[in-house]
C-alpha positions in Angstrom: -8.5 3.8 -18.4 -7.1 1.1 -20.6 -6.8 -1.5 -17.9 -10.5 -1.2 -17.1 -11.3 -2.7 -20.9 -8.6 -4.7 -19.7 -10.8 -6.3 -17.0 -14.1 -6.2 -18.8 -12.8 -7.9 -22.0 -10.6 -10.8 -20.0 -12.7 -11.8 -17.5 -16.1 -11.1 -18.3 -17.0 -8.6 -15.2 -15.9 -6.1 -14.3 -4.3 14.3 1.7 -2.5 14.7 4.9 -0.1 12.3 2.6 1.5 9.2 3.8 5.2 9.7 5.3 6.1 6.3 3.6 5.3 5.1 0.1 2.4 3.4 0.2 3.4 -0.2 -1.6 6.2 -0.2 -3.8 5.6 -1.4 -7.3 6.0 -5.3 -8.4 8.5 -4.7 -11.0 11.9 -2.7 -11.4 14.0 -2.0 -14.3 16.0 -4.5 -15.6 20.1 -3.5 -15.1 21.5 -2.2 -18.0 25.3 -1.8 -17.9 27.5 -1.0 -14.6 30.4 0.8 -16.3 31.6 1.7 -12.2 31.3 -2.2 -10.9 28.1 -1.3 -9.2 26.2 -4.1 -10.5 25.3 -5.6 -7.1 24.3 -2.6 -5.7 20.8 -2.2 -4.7 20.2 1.0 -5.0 16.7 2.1 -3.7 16.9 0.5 0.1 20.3 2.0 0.5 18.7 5.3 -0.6 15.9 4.9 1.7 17.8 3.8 4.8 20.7 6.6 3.8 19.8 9.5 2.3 18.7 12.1 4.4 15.9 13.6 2.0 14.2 9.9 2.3 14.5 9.3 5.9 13.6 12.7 7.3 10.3 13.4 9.3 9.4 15.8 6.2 10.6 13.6 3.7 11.8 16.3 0.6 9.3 14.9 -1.7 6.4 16.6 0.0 4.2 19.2 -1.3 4.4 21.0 2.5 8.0 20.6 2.5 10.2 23.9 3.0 13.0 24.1 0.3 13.2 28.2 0.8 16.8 27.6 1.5 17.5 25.5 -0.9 19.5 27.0 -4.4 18.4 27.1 -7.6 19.5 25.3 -11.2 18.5 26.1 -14.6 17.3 23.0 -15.7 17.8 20.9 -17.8 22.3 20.3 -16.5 24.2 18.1 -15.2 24.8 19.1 -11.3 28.7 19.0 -11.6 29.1 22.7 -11.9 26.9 23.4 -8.8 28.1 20.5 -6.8 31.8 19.6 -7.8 33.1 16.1 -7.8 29.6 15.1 -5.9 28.3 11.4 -6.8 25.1 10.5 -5.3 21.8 11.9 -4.6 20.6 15.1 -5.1 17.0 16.8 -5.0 15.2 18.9 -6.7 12.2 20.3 -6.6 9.7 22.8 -9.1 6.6 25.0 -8.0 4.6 24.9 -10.7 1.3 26.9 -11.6 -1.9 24.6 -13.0 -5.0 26.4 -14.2 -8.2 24.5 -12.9 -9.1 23.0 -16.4 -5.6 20.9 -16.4 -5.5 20.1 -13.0 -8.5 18.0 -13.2 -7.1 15.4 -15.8 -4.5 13.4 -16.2 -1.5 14.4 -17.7 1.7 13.0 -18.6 5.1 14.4 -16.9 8.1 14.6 -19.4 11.9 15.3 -17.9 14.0 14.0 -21.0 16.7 12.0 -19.9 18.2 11.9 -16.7 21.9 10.5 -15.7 21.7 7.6 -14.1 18.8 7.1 -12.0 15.4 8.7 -10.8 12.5 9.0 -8.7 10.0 11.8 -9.3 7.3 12.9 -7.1 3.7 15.0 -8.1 2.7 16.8 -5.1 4.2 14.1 -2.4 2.8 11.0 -4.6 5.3 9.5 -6.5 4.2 9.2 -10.3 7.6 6.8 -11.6 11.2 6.4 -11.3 13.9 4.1 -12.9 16.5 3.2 -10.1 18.7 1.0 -11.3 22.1 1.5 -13.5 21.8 1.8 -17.4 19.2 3.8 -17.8 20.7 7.3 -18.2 19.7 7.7 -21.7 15.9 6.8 -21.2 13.4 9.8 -21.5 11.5 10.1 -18.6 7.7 10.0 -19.4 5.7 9.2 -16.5 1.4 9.4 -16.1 0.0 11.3 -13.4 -3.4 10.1 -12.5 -6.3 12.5 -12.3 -6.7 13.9 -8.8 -2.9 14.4 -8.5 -2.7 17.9 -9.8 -4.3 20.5 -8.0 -5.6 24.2 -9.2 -2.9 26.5 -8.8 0.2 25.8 -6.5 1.7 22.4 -7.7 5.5 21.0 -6.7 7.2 18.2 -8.8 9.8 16.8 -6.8 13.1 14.3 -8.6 15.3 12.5 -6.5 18.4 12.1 -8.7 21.1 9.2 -8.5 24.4 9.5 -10.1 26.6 7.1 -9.3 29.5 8.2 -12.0 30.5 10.5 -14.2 28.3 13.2 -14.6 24.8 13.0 -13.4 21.9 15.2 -13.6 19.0 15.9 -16.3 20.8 15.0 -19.6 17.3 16.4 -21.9 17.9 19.8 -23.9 15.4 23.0 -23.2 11.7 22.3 -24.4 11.4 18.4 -23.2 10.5 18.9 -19.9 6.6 19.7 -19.1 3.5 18.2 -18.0 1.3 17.5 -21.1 -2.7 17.1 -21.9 -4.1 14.4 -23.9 -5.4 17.3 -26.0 -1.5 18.2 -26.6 -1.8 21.2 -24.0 1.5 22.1 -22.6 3.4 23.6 -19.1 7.0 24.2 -19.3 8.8 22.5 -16.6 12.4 23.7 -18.0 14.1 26.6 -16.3 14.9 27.6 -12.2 14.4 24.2 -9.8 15.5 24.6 -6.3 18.3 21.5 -5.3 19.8 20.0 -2.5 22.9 17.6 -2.4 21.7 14.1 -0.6 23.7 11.3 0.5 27.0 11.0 -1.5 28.3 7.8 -3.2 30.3 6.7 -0.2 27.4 6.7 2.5 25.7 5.0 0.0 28.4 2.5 -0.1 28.9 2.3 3.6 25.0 1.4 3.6 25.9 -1.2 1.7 29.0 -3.0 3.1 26.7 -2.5 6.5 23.7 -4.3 5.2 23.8 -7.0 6.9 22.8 -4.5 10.2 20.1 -2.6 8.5 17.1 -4.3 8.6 13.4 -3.6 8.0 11.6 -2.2 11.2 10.4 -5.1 13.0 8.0 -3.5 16.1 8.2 -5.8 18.9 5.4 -7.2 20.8 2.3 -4.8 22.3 3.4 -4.8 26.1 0.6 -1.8 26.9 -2.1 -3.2 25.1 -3.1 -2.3 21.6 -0.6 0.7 20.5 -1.0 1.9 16.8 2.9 3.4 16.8 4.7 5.8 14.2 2.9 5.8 10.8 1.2 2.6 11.3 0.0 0.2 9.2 -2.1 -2.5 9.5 -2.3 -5.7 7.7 -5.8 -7.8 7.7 -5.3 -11.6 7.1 -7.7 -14.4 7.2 -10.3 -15.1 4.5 -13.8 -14.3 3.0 -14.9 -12.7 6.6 -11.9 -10.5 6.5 -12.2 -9.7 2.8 -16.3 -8.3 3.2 -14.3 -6.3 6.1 -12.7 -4.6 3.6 -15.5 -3.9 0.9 -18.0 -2.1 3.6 -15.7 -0.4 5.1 -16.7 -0.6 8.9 -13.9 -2.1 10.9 -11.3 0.2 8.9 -13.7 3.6 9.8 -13.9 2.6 13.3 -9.7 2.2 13.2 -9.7 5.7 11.9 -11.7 7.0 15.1 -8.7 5.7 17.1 -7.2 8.7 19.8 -4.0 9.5 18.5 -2.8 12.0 15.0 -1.5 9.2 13.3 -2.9 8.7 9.8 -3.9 4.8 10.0 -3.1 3.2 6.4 -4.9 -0.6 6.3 -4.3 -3.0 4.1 -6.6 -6.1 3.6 -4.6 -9.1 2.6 -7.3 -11.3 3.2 -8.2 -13.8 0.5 -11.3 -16.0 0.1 -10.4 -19.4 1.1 -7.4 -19.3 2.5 -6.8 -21.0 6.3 -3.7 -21.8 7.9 -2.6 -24.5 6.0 -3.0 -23.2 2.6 -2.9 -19.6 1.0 -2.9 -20.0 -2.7 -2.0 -17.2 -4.8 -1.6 -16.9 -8.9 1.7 -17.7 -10.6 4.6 -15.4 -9.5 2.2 -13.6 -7.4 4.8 -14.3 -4.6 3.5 -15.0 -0.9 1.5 -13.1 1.7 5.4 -12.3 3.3 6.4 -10.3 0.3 3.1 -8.4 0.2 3.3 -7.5 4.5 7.1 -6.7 3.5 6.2 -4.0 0.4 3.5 -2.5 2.4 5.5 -2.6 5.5 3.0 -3.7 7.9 3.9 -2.7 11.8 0.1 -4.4 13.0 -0.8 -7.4 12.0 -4.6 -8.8 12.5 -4.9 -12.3 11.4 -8.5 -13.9 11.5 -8.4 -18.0 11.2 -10.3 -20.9 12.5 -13.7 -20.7 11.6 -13.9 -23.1 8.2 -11.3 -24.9 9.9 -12.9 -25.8 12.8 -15.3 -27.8 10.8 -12.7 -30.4 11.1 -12.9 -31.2 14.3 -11.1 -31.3 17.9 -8.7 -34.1 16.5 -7.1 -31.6 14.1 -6.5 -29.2 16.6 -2.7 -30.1 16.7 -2.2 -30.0 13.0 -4.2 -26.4 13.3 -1.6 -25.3 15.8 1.0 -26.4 13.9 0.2 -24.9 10.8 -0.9 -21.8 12.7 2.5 -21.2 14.4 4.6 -22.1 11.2 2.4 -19.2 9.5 3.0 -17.0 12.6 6.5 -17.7 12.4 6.7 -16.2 9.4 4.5 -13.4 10.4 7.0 -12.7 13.1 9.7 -11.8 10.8 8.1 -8.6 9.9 6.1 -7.5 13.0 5.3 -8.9 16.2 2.4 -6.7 16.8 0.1 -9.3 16.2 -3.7 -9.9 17.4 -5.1 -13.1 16.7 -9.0 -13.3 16.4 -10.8 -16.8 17.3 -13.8 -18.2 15.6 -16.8 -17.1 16.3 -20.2 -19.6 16.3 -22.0 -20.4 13.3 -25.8 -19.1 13.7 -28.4 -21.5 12.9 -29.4 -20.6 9.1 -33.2 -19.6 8.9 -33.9 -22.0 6.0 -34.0 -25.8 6.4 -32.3 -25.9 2.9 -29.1 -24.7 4.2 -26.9 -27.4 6.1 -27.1 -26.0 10.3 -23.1 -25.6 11.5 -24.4 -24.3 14.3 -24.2 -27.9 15.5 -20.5 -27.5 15.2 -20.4 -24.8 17.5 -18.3 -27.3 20.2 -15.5 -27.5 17.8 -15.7 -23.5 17.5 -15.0 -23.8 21.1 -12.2 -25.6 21.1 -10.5 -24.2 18.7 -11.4 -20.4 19.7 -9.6 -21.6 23.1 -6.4 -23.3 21.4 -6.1 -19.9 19.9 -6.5 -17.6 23.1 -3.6 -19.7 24.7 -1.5 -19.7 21.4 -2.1 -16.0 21.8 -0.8 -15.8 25.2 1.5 -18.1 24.6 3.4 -16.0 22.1 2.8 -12.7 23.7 -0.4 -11.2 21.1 -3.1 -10.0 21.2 -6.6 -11.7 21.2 -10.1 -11.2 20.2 -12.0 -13.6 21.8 -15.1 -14.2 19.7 -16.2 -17.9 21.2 -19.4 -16.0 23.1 -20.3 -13.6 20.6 -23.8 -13.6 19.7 -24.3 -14.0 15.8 -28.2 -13.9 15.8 -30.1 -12.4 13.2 -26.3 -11.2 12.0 -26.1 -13.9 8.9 -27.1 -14.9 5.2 -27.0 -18.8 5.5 -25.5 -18.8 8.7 -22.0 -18.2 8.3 -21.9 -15.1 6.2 -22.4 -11.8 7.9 -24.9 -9.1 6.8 -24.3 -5.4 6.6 -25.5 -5.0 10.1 -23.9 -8.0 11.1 -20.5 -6.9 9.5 -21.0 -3.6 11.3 -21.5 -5.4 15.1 -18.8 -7.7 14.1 -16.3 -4.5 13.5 -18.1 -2.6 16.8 -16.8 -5.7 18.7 -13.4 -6.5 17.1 -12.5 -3.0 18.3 -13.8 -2.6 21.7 -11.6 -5.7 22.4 -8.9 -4.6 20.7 -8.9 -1.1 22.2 -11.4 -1.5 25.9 -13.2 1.2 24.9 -14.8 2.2 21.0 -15.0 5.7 19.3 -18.8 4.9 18.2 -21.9 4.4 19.4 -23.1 0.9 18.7 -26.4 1.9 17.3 -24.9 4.4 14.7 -25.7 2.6 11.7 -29.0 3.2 10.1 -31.1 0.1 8.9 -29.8 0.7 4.6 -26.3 0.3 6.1 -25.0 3.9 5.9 -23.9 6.1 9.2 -26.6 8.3 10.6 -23.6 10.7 10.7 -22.8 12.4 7.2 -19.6 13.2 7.7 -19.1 9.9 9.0 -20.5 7.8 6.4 -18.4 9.7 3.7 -14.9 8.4 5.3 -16.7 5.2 5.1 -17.3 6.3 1.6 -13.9 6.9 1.0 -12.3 3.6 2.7 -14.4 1.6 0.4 -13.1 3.7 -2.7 -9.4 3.5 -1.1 -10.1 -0.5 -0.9 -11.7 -0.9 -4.4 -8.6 0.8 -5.8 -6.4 -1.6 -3.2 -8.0 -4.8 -4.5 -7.1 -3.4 -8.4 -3.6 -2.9 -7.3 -2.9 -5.9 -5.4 -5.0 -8.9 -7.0 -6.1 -7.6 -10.7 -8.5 -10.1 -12.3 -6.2 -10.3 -15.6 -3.5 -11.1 -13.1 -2.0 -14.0 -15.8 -1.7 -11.9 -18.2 -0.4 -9.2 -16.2 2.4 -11.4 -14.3 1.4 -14.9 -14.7 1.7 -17.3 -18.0 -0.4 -15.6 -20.3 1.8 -12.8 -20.8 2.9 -14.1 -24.4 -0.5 -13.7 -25.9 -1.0 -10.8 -27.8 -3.7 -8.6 -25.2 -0.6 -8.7 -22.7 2.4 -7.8 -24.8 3.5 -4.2 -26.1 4.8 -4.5 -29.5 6.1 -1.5 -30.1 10.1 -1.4 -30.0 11.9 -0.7 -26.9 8.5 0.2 -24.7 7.5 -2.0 -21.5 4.4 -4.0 -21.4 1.4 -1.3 -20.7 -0.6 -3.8 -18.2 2.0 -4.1 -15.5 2.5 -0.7 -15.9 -1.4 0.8 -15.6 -1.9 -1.7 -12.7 1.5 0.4 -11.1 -0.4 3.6 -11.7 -3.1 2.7 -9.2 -0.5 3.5 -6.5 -1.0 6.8 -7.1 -4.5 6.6 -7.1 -4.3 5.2 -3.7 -2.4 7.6 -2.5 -5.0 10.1 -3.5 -7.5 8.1 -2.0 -5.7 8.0 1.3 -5.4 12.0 0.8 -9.0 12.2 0.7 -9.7 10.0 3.8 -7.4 12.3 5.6 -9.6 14.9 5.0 -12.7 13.4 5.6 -11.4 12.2 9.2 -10.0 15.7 10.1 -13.5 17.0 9.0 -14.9 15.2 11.9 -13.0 16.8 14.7 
């Protein structure tokens, strides 16, 4: 994959499927032309919050979704005929055949052009779309990922926008068809099944009403630690919180949790940051914006420890910057847990500096945060007394087994009760359980692909101020720049991923 060479080159290192998207992509397509005074229209929320097809419990993009009432289109039209004087949304959606040898590559989907807008769907993981006005004369040529495509029964789902004139798929027979690298071809032209969405004026009653719909904002836990509809959970804090992520433990054990939700997390941690201070690259755009396109509904934030090495007389500008970040915080969820410090273990070489020494201000602040916990109604992990012995590097940096004890802990607070034995690690790391250690397995893949997605390492040239040299730019005439792109195709890949720890966790029951 191009953006792999990408990495190597520029830095010098290297499905039950989920009912929501999983992150929407950075970028969007630049507005065209808006011959129907549309132009401040924004399209895809009112979609989402409107369209009935987008909103349902089964949304219609779903490979298990039942369109066997639905009618059928020769395709490629214009829906005019089928649906007189009908502006909006309408489905549609293809079963398609794909011998083994194809399913196991990736492909490229081609639908020609379609009038005006578009979001298509491989089996329930969207592959591309362009959603905003101007683009109905743009072929449609999307990448789907290997691991996509399945042997035999496939769907392609396409949730069309028109919103004037004529609308539909504008291509002529013979461009439409998923194609091989090698040039291998599979018709896509021909019978679709379609259904009529939301029409252009509930679209524009979404939109005069705006200023009511909002983003779902849970309110506080009142019963203790609920994981609600579709949850998702968002880990802040820093390098403690980001190791959580690359072993794997505290996400498996979240996995075990009683319920038949599918659990999506989504580490947001970054080394370094604290409460005063959560740098990020040029137009990376802040922690909010990432909680708000991942649309976290749990929030698990994990501060205090480096800065307790400042001492009891910074508590008040700790608690300051802490509730100014919570504040914030609060405007997308106020499922929050907060998780204290925990004490620093006295290193076992005299070469290492012993903040175990510091352990009073650990204290302190570990009880500044239980009372700004209850204070504001969250949750708390109280780590003040935890026993960190023989868990640590240098004294402040967990080891596997310490990471592992660490999760073990986290949860049984979090929850009263834990899904695991405590001594179900074996001494390399890995689960004594094999069916076990391969959802671990597949939460650290999921979290590898995560980290590619959200925080590349070329991330200047991808968004930042090196996008003018030539590595980062696409010269050839009217195409978009293939980095931003590439990194967009990892969605997919994540969506896979979560596919695969579905299966893995449903193998355990």
């Amino acid at each position: 994959m191009r953006i792999l060479i990408c990495f190597l080159l520029l830095s010098g290192t290297l499905l039950v499927q989920a009912e929501k998207p999983l992150i929407q992509p950075r970028g969007t397509n630049a507005l065209i032309s808006d011959p129907a005074g549309h132009l401040g229209y924004d399209w895809p929320p009112l979609i989402e919050q409107a369209d009935q097809g987008s909103r349902d419990g089964i949304p219609w993009s779903k490979f298990d979704f039942d369109d066997s009432k639905w009618r059928t289109m020769k395709l490629p039209a214009f829906f005019e005929k089928s649906l007189p004087d009908h502006d909006g949304v309408v489905w549609f959606r293809k079963t398609v055949n794909i011998p083994a040898e194809i399913a196991k590559q990736q492909v490229s989907i081609m639908l020609g052009p379609i009038d005006d807008m578009d979001k298509t769907w491989v089996n329930g993981i969207s592959v591309g779309g362009y959603e905003t006005p101007g683009s109905h004369t743009v072929n449609r040529h999307y990448t789907v990922m290997r691991g996509v495509l399945r042997p035999g029964k496939n769907v392609v789902a396409v949730r069309v926008m028109d919103h004037h004139l004529q609308g539909g798929f504008a291509g002529k027979v013979g461009q439409m068809m998923f194609r091989t690298r090698t040039g291998e071809k599979i018709r896509l032209d021909g019978d679709w099944k379609f259904h009529a969405g939301a029409d252009i004026e509930t679209l524009r009653k979404a939109h005069r009403d705006q200023p009511k719909i909002t983003r779902r904002n849970p309110g506080p836990f009142t019963e203790g630690f609920q994981l609600g509809e579709n949850p998702v959970i968002a880990l802040t804090g820093s390098t403690t919180t980001v190791k959580q992520s690359e072993n794997g433990y505290l996400e498996t054990l979240l996995h075990q949790l009683p319920g038949k939700q599918t659990v999506q997390v989504r580490n947001l941690a970054w080394q370094a940051d604290t409460v005063y201070q959560q740098q990020r690259p040029l137009n990376f755009g802040s922690h909010i914006d990432t909680l708000n396109r991942t649309d976290a509904t749990i929030i698990i934030a994990h501060f205090g420890q480096m800065e307790s090495l400042e001492g009891r007389e910074k508590l008040p500008d700790f608690l300051a910057a802490y509730g100014k970040l919570l504040d914030e915080y609060e405007t997308k969820t106020k499922q929050i847990a907060l998780v204290t410090p925990h004490p620093f273990e006295k290193p076992a070489s005299n070469l290492l500096p012993d903040l175990s020494k510091r352990n009073k201000g650990v204290a302190a602040y570990a009880g500044a945060i239980r009372e700004l916990a209850k204070k504001r109604g969250y949750l708390c992990i109280d780590l003040s007394d935890y026993d960190t012995s023989g868990q640590t590097k240098d004294g402040i940096h967990f080891t596997d087994t310490g990471h592992w004890k660490l999760a073990f802990e986290m949860v049984e607070q979090l929850t009263g009760s834990n899904p695991i034995s405590g001594d179900a690690l074996k001494e390399d790391g890995t689960f004594a359980n094999a069916k076990l250690e391969e959802l671990r397995q597949a939460i650290v893949k999921k979290n590898f692909l995560w980290h590619q997605h959200w925080r590349p390492t070329n991330w200047a040239f991808a968004y930042g101020d090196r996008q003018h040299v030539a590595a980062s730019h696409d010269h050839r005439p009217g195409k978009p720049r293939w980095m931003p792109k590439e990194i967009d195709q990892i969605i997919q890949l994540i969506e896979v991923a979560e596919g695969e720890i579905a299966k893995k966790k449903g193998a355990l029951k």
